[in-house]
TISEDREN-230474 format. One record per residue (C-alpha): y, z, x. Coordinates in Angstrom, 1 decimal, always signed. Each point is the difference from the previous one (the first is absolute). Layout:
<nodes>
<north Y; up Z; east X> .
...
</nodes>
This chain:
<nodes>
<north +117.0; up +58.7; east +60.9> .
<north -2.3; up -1.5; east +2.7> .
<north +0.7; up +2.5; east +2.5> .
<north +0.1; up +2.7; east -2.7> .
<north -3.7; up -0.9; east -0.5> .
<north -1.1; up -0.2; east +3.6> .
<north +1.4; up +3.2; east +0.3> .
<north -2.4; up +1.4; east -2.9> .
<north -2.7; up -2.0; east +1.7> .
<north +0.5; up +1.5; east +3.2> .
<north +0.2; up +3.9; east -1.1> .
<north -2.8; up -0.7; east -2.2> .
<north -2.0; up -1.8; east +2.6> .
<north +0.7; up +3.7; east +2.4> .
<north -0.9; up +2.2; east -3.2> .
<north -3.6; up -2.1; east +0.1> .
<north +0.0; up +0.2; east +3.7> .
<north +0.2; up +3.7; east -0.2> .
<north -2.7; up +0.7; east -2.9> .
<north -2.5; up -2.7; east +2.1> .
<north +0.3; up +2.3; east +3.3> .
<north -0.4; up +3.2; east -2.3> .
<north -2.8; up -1.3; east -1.3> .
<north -1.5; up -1.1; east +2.6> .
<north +0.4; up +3.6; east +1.9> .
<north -1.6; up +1.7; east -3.2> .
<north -3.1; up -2.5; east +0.2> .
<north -0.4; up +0.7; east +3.9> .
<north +0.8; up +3.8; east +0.0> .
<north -3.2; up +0.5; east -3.1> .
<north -1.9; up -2.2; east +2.7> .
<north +0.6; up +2.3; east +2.5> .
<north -0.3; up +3.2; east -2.4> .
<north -3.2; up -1.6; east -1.1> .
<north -1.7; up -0.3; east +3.4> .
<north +0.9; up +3.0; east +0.6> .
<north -1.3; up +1.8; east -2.6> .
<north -3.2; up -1.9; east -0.2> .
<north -0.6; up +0.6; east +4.0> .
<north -0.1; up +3.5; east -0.3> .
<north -2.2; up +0.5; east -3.1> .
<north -2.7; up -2.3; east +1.1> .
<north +0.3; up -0.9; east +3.6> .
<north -3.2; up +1.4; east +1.7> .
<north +1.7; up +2.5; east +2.4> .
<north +2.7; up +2.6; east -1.3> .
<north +3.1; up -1.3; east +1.1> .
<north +3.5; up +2.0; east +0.3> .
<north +2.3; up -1.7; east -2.4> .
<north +3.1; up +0.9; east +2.2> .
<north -1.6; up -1.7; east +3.0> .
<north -0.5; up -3.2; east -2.2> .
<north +3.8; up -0.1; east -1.2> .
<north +0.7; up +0.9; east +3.8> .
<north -2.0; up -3.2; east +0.7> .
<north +1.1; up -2.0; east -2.5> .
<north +3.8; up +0.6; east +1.0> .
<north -0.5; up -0.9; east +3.4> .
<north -2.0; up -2.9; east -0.5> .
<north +3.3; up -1.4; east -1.9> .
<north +2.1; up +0.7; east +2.7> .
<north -1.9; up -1.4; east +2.6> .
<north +0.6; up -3.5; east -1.4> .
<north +3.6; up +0.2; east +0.4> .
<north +1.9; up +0.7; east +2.9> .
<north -0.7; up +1.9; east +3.1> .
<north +2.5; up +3.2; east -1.0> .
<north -0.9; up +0.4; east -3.9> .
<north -2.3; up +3.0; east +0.5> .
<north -1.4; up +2.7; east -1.6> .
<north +0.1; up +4.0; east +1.2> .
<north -2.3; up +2.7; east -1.2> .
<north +1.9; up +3.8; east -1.0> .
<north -0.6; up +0.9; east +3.3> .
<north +0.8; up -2.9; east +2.3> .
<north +3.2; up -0.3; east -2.5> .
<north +1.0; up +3.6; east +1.0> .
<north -0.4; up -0.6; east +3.7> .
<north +2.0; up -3.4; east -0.4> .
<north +2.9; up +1.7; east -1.6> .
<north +0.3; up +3.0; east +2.2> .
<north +0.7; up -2.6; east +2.9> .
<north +2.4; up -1.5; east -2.0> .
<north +1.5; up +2.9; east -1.5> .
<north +0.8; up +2.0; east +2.8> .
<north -1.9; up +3.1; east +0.2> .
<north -3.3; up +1.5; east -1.3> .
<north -1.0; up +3.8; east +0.0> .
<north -1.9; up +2.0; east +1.9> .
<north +0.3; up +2.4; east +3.6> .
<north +2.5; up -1.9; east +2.2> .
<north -1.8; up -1.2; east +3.4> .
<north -0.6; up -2.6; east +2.3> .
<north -3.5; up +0.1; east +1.3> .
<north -2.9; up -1.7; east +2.0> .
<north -3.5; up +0.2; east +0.3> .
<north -1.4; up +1.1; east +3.3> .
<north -3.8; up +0.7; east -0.1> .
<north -0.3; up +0.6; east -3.9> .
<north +2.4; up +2.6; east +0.6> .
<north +3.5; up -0.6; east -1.8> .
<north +3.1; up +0.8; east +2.5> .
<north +3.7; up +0.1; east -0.8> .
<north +1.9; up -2.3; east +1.3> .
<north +3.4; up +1.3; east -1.5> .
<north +0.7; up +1.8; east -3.3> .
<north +2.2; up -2.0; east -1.9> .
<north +3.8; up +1.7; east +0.7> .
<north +1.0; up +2.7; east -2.7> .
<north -3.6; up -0.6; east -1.5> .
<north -2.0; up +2.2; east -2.0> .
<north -2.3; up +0.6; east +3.1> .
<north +3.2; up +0.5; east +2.6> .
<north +1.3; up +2.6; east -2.5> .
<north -3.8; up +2.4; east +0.4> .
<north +0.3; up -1.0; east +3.4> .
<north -2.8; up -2.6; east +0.9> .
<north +0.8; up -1.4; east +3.2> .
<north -1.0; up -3.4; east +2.0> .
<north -3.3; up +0.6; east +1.8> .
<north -1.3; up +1.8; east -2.9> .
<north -3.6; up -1.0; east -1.0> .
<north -0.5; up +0.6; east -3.7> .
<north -4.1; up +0.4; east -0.1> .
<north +0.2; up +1.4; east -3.6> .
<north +1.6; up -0.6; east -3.8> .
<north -0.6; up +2.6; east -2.4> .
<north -2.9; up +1.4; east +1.8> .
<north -1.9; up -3.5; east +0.4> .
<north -0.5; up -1.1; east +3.6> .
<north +1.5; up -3.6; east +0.9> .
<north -0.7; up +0.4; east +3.8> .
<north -2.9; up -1.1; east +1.5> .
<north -1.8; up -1.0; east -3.1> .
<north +0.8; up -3.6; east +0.6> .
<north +2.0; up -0.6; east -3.3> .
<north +2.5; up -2.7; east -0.7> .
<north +3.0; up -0.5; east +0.7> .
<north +1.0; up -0.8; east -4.1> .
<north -2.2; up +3.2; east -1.1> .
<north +2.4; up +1.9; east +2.3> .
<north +3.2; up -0.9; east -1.0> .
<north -0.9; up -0.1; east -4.0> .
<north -1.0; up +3.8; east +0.9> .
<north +3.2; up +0.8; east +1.7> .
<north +2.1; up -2.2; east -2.7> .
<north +0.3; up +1.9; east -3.2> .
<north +2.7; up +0.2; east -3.4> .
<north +3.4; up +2.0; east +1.5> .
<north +0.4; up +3.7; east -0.4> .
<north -3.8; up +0.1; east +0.7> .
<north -1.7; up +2.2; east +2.9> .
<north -2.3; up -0.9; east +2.2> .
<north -1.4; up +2.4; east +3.3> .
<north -0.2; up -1.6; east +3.2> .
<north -2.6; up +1.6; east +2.8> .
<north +2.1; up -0.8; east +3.3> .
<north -1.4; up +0.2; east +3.6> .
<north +2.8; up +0.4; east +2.7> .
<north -0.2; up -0.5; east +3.5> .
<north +0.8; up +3.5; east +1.5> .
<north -0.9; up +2.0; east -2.8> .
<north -3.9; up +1.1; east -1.2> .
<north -1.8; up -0.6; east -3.1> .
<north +1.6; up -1.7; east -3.1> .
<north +3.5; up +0.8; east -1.6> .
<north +0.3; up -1.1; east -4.0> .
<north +3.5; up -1.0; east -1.0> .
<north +0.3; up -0.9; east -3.5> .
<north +2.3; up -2.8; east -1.0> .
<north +2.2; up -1.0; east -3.2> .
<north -0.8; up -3.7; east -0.6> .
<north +3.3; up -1.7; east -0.1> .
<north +1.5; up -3.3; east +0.1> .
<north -0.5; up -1.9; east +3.0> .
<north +2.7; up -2.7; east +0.8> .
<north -2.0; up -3.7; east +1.2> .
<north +2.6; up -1.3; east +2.6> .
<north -0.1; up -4.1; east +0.3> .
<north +1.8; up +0.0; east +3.1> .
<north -1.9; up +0.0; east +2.9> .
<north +3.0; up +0.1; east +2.9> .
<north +3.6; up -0.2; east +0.4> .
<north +1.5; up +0.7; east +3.9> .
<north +2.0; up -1.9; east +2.5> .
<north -1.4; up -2.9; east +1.7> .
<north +3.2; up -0.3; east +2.4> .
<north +2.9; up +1.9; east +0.1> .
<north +1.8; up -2.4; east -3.0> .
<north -3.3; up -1.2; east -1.8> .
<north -1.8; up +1.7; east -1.9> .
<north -3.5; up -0.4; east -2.0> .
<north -1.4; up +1.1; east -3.2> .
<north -3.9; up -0.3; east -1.1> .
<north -1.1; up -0.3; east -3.6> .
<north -3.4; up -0.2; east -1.1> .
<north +0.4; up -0.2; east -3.8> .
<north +3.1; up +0.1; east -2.9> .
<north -0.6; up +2.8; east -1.9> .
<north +2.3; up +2.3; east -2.5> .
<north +1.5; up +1.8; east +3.3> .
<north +0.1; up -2.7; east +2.4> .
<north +4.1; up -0.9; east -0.4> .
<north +1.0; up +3.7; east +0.2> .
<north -2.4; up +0.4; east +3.8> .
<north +1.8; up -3.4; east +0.8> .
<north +3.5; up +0.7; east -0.7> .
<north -0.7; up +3.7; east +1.8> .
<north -1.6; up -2.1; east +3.1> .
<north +2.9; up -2.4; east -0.4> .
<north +2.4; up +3.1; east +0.1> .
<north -1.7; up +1.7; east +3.0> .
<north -0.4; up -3.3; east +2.1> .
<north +4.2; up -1.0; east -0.4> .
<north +0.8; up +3.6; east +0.9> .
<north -2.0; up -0.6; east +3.2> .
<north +2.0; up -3.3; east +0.7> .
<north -2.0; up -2.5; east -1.4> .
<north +2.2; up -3.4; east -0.9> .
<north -3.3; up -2.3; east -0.3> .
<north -3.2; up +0.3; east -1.7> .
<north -3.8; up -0.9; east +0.1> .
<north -2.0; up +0.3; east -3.3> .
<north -3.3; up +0.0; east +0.4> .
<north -1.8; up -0.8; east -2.8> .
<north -3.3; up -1.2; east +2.3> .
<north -3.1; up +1.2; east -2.1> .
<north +2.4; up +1.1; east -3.7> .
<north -2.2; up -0.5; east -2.8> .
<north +2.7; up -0.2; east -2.2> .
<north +0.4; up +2.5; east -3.1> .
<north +2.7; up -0.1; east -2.8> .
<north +2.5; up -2.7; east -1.0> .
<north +2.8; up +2.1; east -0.6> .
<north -0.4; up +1.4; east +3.0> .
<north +0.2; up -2.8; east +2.1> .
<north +3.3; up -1.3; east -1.8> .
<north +1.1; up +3.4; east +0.7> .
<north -0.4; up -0.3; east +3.6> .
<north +1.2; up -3.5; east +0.2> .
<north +3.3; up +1.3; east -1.4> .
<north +0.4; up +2.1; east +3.4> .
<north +0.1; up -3.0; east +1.8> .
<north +1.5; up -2.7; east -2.5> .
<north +3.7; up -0.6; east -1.2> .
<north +0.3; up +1.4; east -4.0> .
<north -0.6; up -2.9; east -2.4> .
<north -2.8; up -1.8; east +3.1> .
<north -3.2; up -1.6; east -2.1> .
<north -2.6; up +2.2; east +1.7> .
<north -3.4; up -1.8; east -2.5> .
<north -0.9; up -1.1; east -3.5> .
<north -2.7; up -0.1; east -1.8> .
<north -1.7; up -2.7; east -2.6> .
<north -3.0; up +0.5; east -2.6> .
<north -1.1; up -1.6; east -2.7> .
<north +0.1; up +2.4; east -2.4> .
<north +2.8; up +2.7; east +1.6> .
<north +3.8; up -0.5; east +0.4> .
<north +1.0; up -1.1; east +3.5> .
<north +1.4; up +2.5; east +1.9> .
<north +3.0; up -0.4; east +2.8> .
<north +0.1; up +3.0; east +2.4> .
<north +4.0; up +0.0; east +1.6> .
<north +1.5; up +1.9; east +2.7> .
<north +2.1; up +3.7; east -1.3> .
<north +0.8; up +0.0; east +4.4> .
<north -0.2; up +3.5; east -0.1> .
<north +0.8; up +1.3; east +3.1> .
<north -1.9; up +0.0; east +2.7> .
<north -0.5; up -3.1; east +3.0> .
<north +2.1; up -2.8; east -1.3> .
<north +1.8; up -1.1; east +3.5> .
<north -2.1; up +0.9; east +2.6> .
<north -2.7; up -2.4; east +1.8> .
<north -4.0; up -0.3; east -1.8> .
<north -2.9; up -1.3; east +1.2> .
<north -3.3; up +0.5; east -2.2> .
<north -3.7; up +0.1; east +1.6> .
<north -2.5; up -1.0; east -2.6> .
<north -3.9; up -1.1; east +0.7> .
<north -2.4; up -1.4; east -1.8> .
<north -1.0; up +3.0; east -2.1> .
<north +3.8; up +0.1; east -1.3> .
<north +0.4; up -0.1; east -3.7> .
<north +1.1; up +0.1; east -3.4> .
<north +3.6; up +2.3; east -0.1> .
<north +0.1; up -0.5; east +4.3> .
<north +0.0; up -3.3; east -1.0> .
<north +2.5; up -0.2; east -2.3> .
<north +2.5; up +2.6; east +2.0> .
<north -0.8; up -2.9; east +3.2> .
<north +0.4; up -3.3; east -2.0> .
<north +3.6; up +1.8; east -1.7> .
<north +1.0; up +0.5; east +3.8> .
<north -0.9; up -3.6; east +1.2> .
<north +1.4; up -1.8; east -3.2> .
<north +3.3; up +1.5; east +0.4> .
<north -0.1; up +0.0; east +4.1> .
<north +0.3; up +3.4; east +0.3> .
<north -2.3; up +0.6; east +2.5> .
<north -2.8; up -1.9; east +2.4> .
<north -3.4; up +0.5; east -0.9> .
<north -2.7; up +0.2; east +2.6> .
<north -3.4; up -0.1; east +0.1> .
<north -2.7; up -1.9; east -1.8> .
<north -0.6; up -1.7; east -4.0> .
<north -0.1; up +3.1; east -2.5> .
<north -2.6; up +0.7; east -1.9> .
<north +1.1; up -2.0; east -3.2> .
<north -0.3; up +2.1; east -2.3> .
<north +1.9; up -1.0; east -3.2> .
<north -0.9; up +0.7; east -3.1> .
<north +1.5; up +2.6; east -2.3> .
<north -2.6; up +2.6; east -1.7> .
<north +0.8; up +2.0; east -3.3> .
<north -1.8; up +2.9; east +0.0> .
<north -1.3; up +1.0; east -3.1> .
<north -1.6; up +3.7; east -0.3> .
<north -3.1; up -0.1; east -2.1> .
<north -1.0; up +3.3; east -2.5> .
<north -2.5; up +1.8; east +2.7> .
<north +2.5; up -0.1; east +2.4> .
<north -1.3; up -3.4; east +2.0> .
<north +2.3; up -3.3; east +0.4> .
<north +0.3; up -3.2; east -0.1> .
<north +2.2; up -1.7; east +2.5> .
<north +0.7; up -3.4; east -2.0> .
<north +2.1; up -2.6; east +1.6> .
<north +2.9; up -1.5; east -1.7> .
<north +2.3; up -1.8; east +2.4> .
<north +0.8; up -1.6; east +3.1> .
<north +2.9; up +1.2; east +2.9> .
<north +2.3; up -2.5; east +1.3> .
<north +2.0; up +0.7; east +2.8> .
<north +4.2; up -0.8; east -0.5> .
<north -0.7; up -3.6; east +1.5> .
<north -2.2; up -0.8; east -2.7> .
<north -3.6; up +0.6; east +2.0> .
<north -2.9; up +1.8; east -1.3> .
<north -1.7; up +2.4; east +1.6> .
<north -3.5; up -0.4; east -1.0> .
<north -2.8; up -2.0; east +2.0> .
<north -1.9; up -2.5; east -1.7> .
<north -3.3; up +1.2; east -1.9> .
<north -2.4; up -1.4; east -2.3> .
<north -0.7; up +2.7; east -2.9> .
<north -3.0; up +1.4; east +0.1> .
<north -0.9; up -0.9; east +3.7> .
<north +0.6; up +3.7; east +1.7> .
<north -2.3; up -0.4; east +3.2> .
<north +2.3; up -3.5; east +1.1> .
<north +2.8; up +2.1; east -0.8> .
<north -0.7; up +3.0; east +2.1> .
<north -1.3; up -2.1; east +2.5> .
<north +3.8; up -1.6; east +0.9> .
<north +0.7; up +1.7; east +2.9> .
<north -3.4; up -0.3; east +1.7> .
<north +0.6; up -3.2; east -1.1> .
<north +3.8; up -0.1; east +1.5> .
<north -1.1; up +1.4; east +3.6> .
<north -3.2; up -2.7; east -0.1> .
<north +2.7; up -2.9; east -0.5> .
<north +2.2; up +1.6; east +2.8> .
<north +3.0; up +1.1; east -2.3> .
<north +0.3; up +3.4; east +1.6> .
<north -0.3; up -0.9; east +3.4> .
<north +1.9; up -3.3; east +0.5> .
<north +3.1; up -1.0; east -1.6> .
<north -0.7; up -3.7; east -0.3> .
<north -3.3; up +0.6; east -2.0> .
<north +2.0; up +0.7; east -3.0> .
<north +1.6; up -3.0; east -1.7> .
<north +2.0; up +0.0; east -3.4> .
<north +0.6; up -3.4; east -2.4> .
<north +3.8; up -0.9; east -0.8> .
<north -0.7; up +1.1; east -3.8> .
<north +0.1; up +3.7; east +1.6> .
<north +3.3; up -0.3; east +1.8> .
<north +2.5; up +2.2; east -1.4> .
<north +3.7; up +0.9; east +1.5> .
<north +1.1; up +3.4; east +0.7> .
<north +3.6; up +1.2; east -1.0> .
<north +1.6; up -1.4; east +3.4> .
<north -2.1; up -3.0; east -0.1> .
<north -2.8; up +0.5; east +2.2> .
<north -4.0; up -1.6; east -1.1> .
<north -2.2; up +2.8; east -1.1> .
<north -3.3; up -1.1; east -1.4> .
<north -2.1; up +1.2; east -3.2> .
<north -3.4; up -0.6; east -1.1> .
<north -0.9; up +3.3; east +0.6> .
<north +1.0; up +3.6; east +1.9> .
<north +3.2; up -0.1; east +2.3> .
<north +0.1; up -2.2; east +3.0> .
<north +1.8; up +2.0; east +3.0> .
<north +2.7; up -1.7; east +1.4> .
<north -1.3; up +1.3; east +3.4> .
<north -3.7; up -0.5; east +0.4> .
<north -2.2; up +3.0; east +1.6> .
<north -3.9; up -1.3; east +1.1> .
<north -2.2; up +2.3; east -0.5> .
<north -1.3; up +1.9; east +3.0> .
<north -4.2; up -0.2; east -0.1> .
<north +0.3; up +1.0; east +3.7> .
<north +2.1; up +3.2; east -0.5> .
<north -3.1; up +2.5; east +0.2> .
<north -2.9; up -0.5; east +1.5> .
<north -4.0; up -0.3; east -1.6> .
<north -0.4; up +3.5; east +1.5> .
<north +2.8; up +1.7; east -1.2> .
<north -0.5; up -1.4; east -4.0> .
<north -3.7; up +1.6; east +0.5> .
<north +1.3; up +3.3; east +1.3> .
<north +2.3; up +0.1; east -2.7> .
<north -2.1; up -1.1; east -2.6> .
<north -2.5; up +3.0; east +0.9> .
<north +3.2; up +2.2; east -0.2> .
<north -0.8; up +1.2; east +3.4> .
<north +4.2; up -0.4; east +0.8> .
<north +1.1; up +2.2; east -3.1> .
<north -2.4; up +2.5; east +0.7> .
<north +0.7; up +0.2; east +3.7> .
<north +4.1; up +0.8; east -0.8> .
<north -1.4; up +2.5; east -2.8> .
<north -2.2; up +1.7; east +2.5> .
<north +3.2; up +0.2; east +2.5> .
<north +2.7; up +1.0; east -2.4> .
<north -2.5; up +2.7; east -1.7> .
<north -0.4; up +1.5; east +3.5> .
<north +3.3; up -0.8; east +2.2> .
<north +2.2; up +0.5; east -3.5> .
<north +2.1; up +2.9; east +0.4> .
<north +0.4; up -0.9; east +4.2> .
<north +1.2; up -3.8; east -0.9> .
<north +2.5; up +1.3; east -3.0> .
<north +1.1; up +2.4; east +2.8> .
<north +0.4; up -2.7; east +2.7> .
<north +1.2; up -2.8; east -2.0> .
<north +2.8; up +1.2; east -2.9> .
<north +2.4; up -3.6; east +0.9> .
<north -1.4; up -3.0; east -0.8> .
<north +1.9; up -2.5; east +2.2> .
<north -1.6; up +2.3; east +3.0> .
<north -3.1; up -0.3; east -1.6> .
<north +0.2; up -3.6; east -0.4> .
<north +0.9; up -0.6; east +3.7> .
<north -2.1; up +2.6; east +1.9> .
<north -3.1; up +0.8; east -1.9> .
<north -3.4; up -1.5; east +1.7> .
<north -3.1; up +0.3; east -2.0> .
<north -2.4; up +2.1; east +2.4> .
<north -3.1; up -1.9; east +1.7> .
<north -2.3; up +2.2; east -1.2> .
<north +0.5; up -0.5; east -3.5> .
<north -0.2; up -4.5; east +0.8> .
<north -3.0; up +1.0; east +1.6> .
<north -2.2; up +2.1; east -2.7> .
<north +0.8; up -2.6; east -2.6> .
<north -1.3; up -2.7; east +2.7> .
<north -3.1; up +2.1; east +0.6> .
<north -0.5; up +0.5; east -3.8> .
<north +0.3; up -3.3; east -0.5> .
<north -2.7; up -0.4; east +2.4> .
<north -2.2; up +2.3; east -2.0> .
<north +0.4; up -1.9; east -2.8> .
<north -0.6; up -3.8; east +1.9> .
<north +3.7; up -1.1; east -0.2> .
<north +0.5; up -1.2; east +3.2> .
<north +2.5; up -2.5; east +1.5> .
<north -1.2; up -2.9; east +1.0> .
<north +1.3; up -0.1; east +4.1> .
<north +2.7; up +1.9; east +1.8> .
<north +2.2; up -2.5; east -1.3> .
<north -0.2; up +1.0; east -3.6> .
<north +0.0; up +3.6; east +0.6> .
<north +3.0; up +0.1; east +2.3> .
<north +1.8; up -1.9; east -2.5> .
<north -1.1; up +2.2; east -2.9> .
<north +1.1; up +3.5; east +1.8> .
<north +4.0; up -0.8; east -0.4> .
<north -0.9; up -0.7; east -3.7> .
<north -1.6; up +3.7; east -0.2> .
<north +2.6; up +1.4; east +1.6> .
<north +2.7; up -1.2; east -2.4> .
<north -1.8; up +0.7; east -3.2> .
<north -0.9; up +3.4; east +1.0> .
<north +3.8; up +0.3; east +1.2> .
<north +1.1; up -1.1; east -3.2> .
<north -2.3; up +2.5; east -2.1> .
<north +0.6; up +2.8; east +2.1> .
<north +3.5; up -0.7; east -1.6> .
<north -0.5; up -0.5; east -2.9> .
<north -1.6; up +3.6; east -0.3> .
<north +2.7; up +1.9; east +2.2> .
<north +2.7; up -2.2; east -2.1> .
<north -0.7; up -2.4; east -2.5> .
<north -0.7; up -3.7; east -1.1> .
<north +3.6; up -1.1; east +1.1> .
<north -0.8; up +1.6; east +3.9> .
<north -3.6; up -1.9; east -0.1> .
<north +1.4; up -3.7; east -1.1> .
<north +3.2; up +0.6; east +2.8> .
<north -3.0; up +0.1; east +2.5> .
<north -2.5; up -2.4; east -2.0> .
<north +3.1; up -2.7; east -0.1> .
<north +1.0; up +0.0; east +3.5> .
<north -1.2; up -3.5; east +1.0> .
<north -0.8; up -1.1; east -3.5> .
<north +0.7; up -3.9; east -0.3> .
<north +1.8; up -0.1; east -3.1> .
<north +1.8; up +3.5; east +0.6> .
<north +1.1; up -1.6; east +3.6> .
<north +1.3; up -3.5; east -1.8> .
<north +2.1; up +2.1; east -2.4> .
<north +2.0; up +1.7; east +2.9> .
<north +0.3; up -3.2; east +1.7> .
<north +1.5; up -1.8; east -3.0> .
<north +2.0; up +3.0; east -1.1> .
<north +1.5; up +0.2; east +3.3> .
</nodes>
């Protein structure tokens, strides 16, 4: 009978609970409703009653944590586009050269392609409105050439060779958003794929770069996730089951108020026996993060490089009526050894929080190893036994300094001024039908190409216009071998693509070179 009544104590105690919260939500949502109301009939000034909710919203969030956000129609649109794999409009890469908009590449089997728009096209007009020369912005242009699918738009086209201005009109159509940024052999057995993100297509252009890399003899493997923001949780177990054995804990999640969640292994096929090594920096989060702490916890793989991001926290988004959203936080991610991801952060405190990696390279965590210490209570034990450490991002198991030294003061403020990207614009828009001519294999390429002089020397002497000088002979010897490979590389990328630019980028990268060593 005694524990019959506690019982009825108990649920009636919850029922109470319950009633107490809702009533204490009605009293502060009239509160809110009230000042509302009240502001905008008798505050001094007009005032726009959507700003004020937009104001009111974010001023909740903001005293929480760091990733509970809110996102206007529009910024909401552009988020999920990234995330969804595609958005619509006229199908080409371009640049900017002069207020003048150049074509870089039309996107393969595009809607432009198909009309037959061509790299080194300048478009200076959309639908009879001038974009060239009038100085406009780089955002006005692309929401003029963006537009709903199965839509028209007509291009004005200036091409070298041909006088006057040619009109082509396109079909908007779906454009595909690829996350992977590279995929080629470093050696003749290891090979390397770049993502920047996880979005809805990113297993199906890893398990295609995957294919293509074993049929060129790869049997070990570099990811580089160096830079990944991160993206969707399903994608990242996804991945993780390319590299992990079927049933493998890849992360769970706990929240409050939500059901944990335990993400397992399907190994699907894909890279389950051959050699890993993961490259991740400081700016690697979220999904990278859980894809590199499922490969450490279960020794997989070697991860190189420097403390992710430590990123963390699981957000639920929730789509609002006018088509804005609110990214809410509901959880924590845990790695299979038991670590969370997330960093330490005091709710409400945003400018400590973005300030951790200023913070991080101020205390010497990304330049020296034995800056960074972790307390026993974050000792955790991978699958084979070895000491990994939580408290916050993923802790290589192969530490990579930062390299402050790698380009010189004068070459940041040439680049900076984008007198580098302009000067490979200006020679591929002149020289671009001889170099495709000369240059159609890219191993040749990559051995035997020289940048021309004269092309080091006008960006030297428009740097000089423009006060950006070096400092002594010293700096400016040393900073010519950096031109030479950038502009190497982006001459590349526009005769190729993004994985012919990184094979040439990567060539005496630190943490690229570590990988080879430690795979070999």
């Amino acid at each position: 009978m005694k524990k019959l009544f506690l019982i009825f104590s108990f649920s009636h105690f919850l029922i109470f609970h319950a009633f107490a919260q809702k009533a204490d939500m009605d009293q502060a949502m009239r509160k809110l409703n009230m000042a509302t109301i009240l502001t905008n009939i008798y505050y001094v000034d007009s005032v726009s009653i959507d700003r004020q909710v937009e104001d009111a919203i974010n001023g909740l969030l903001s005293k929480l944590d760091p990733h509970s956000q809110y996102s206007n129609a529009k910024d909401t649109k552009r988020m999920t586009e990234s995330l969804e794999g595609s958005f619509e409009g006229i199908g080409v890469q371009f640049n900017i050269l002069e207020d003048t908009l150049i074509v870089i590449q039309p996107v393969s089997k595009g809607p432009s392609e198909r009309v037959g728009i061509l790299a080194g096209d300048r478009i200076v007009s959309v639908n009879d409105t001038a974009i060239a020369g009038v100085k406009m912005s780089r955002e006005e242009i692309m929401s003029r050439l963006r537009g709903p699918k199965d839509t028209k738009v007509k291009l004005g086209i200036v091409r070298r060779g041909v006088s006057g201005i040619s009109y082509f009109t396109v079909r908007r159509d779906k454009i595909p958003v690829n996350t992977l940024d590279a995929a080629y052999m470093v050696t003749p057995d290891i090979g390397l794929i770049r993502f920047s993100s996880f979005g809805q297509t990113t297993l199906d252009e890893v398990t295609t770069a995957l294919d293509k890399l074993k049929q060129q003899g790869m049997t070990k493997l570099i990811i580089d996730m160096q830079q990944n923001s991160g993206g969707l949780l399903n994608m990242a177990a996804e991945i993780a089951s390319l590299f992990l054995s079927k049933g493998d804990t890849i992360v769970y999640t706990r929240g409050r108020n939500v059901p944990s969640q335990v993400f397992v292994s399907t190994g699907k096929k894909g890279w389950q026996e051959g050699k890993v090594a993961v490259l991740i920096d400081e700016y690697s989060a979220s999904a990278a993060e859980i894809l590199t702490g499922a490969i450490q916890d279960h020794d997989r793989g070697v991860v190189i490089g420097r403390r992710s991001f430590g990123k963390g926290l699981v957000q639920r988004p929730i789509d609002l009526p006018d088509g804005s959203m609110i990214r809410l936080t509901v959880a924590r991610y845990y790695t299979p050894s038991g670590r969370c991801i997330q960093k330490p952060y005091t709710k409400g405190d945003q400018k400590s929080y973005s300030m951790d990696l200023i913070n991080r390279y101020n205390q010497g965590e990304l330049t020296h190893a034995d800056s960074i210490h972790f307390p026993d209570s974050l000792r955790y034990r991978t699958r084979l036994g070895r000491t990994v450490y939580g408290g916050g991002g993923i802790m290589p198991d192969y530490f990579i300094p930062l390299d402050t030294t790698k380009y010189t003061r004068f070459y940041r403020e040439l680049s900076a001024k984008s007198l580098i990207v302009n000067a490979s614009l200006r020679n591929l828009d002149k020289n671009r039908k001889r170099l495709s001519k000369s240059w159609t294999d890219f191993d040749r390429f990559k051995s035997e190409y020289q940048v021309p002089d004269d092309i080091i020397e006008r960006i030297l002497k428009e740097g000089e216009k423009q006060d950006i000088k070096p400092k002594d002979d010293e700096e400016r010897e040393k900073t010519i071998p950096q031109l030479r490979r950038i502009l190497k590389a982006l001459t590349a990328r526009d005769l190729w693509d993004m994985s012919e630019y990184f094979a040439i980028i990567y060539e005496d990268d630190p943490m690229v070179m570590k990988a080879v060593e430690l795979l070999k």
